[in-house]
N, C-alpha and C positions, 0 to 999 in steps of 0.2 A: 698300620691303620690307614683306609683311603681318609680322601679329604674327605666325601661326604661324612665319614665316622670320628672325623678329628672335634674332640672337644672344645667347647667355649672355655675362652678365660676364668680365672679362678671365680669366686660365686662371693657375694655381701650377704650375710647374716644380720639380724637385725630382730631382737628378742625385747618386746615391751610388755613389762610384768606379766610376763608367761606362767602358765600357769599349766599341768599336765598330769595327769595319772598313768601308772605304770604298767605298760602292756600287759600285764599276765592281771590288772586291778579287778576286778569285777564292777558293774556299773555300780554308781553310790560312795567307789572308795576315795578316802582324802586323795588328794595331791599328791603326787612324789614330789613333783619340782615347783616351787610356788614362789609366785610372782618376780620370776627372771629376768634383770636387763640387761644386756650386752648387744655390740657390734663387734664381729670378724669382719677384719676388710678382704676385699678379693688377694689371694694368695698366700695369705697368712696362715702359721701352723701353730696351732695352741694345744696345749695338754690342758686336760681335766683330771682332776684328781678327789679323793674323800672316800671315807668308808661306808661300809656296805649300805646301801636302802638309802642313801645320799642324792641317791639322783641321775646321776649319773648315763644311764641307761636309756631311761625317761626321756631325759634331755635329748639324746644321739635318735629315739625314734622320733622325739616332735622336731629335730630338723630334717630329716628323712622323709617327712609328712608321710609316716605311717602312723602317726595319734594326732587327732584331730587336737586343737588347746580347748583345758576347760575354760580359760575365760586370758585375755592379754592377745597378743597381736607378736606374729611371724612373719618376718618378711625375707625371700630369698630375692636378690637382685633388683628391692624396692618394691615388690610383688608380691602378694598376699594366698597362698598356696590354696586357700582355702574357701576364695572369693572365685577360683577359676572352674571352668567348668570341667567337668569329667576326663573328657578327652584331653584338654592343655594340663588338665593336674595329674595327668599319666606320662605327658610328653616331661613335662620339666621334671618327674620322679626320674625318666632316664637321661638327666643330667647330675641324680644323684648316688653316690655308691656306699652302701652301709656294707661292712664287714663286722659282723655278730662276732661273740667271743668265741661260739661254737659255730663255724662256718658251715651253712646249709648244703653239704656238699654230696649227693645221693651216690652210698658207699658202692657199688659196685660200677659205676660209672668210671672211664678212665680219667687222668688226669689231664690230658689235655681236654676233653671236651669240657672241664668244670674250669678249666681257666678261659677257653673261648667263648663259656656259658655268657661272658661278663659282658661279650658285648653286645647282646640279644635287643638289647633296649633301642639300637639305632638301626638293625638290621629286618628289611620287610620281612609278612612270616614266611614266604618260601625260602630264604635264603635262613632265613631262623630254623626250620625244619632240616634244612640242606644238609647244614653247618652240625647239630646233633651227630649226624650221621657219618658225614663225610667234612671232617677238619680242614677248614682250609686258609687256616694263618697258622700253621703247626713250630712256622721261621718266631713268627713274634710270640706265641707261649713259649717256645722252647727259650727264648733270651730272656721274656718275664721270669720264668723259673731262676735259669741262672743267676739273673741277681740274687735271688735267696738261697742259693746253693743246693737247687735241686733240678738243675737239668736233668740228673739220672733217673727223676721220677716218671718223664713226660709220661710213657706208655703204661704207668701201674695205676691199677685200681687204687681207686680212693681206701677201700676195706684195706688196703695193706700198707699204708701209710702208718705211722707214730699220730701222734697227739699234737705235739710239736710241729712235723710235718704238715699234720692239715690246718695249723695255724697259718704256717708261712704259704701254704698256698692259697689259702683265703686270700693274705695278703699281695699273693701276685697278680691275684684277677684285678685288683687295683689298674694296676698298669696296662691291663687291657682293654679297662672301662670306659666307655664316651664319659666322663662325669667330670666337671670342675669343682666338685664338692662332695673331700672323700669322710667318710664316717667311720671312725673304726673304734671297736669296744673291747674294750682288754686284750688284746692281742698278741698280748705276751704271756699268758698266764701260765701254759702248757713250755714254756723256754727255760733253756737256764740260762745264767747272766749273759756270757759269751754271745750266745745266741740271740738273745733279746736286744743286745744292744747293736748287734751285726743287722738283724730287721729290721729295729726302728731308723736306722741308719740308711739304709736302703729306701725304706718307703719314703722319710723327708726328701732323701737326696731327690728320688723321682716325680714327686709332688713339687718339689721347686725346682724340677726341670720341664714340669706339663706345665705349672703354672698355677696345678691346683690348690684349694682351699683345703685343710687338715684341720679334724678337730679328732681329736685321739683320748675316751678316755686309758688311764692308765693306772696299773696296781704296784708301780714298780717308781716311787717316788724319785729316786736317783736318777732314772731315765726319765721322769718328766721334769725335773727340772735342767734338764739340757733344752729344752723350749726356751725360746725369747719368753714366750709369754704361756702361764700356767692359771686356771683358773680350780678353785677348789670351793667344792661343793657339802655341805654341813645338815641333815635334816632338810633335804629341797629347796634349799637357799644358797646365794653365793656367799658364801663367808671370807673370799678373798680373791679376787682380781689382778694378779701380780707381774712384771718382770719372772724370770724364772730364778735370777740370779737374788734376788728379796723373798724368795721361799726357803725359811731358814727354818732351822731346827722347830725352833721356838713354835713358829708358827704350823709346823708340822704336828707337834704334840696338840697343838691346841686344835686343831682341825682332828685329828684322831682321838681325842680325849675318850677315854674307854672302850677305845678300840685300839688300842697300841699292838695288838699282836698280828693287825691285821698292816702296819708299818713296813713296809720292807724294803730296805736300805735307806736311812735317813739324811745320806750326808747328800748338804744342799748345794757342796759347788763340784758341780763336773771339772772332769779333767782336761772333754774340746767339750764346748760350748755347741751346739748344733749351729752353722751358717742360719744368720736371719734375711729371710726373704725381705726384696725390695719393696714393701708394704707402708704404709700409714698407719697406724694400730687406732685404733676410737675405744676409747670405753668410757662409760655409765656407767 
């Protein structure tokens, strides 16, 4: 990555009773996530967790600032995403990196150009149009891949990829992203154990080595509670702001309650604990 392309420091989050409806809502619909308060400080990496229509999602596009809030106050880096004008609230979206649970990845397209796609947000448009065509950081997707164990994909089409696969290369455009504030939304869904925990493992490690912010939800409670810090979400509300190591059984049931089948793996002490970035943690 040149320096002009190298990312700012991790990103402060800063959520006062936020309040948001769910992308796919129609105008008029309640709230998915209502009246939310927390701070991420810069560098820190938090799991979200809760079952379905919780929130979850909501939350990951209104830090994204791709949902306007219906009513409470956003702030990225003490900055109001929503007060800036058009152009600054395009430039600061490419300091940010959402990975959907189904990665937007147009299938006949090869695999290095949808990992290079990532860095388009810092690159003028002839070099944007260039770069489509003719790859030219082929060194640095080819070593993002490898962390997730698919060097051998660079040159294959997206169509011939697994499920799985096009998870873990959602998640490698990460690492190629100008962004100090990564978003990622179920990300594991399409993995099995081995693999899921070989990813999340990877994406932390490389987000506390750029230095970015991670906010991960996740369906796979065992791997969120390897986070310092887990926040869980109940009906659009936070029903609990925890340490990860205080996410115990107990309170797992109770956050799932008639939704238990959607539980998967409940036991709350990891075997390594994920390294905690050198962070200050705030919460409200």
């Amino acid at each position: 990555m040149n320096s002009d392309e190298r990312p700012a420091p991790g990103m402060r989050i800063e959520l006062d009773s936020l309040s948001a409806r769910h992308p796919a809502a129609s105008t008029g619909a309640p709230a998915a996530l209502r009246a939310a308060s927390l701070t991420v400080a810069p560098g820190e990496q938090v799991a979200v967790i809760g079952p379905s229509g919780a929130g979850k999602t909501t939350l990951l596009h209104a830090l994204a600032c791709a949902l306007r809030p219906a009513s409470g106050t956003l702030r990225l880096d003490t900055i109001d995403p929503w007060s800036l004008p058009v152009r600054e609230l395009q430039r600061l979206r490419g300091r940010l990196f959402l990975a959907p649970q189904t990665p937007p990845l147009p299938p006949r397209q090869r695999v290095v150009t949808s990992i290079l796609a990532a860095r388009l947000p810092r690159l003028s448009l002839w070099r944007s149009l260039r770069a489509l065509v003719y790859p030219d950081d082929i060194a640095g997707a080819y070593q993002a891949l490898t962390r997730f164990d698919l060097a051998d994909k660079l040159w294959d089409r997206v169509d011939r990829l697994s499920g799985g696969e096009r998870q873990r290369v959602g998640l490698a455009r990460a690492l190629m992203a100008p962004a100090s504030l990564w978003l990622v939304d179920e990300p594991l869904s399409a993995l099995d154990p081995t693999r899921s925990r070989q990813a999340i493992d990877t994406l932390t490690q490389a987000a506390r080595e750029r230095g970015a912010t991670l906010v991960a939800s996740l369906h796979q409670t065992d791997v969120a509670t390897r986070f310092a810090r887990v926040i869980g979400l109940r009906e659009g509300t936070v029903a609990f702001d925890l340490p990860g190591h205080e996410v115990t059984r107990t309170r797992l049931a109770q956050l799932y309650a008639q939704h238990e089948h959607e539980l998967v793996a409940t036991a709350p002490e990891p075997a390594a604990p994920l390294p905690v970035p050198s962070v200050a943690t705030v919460c409200r």
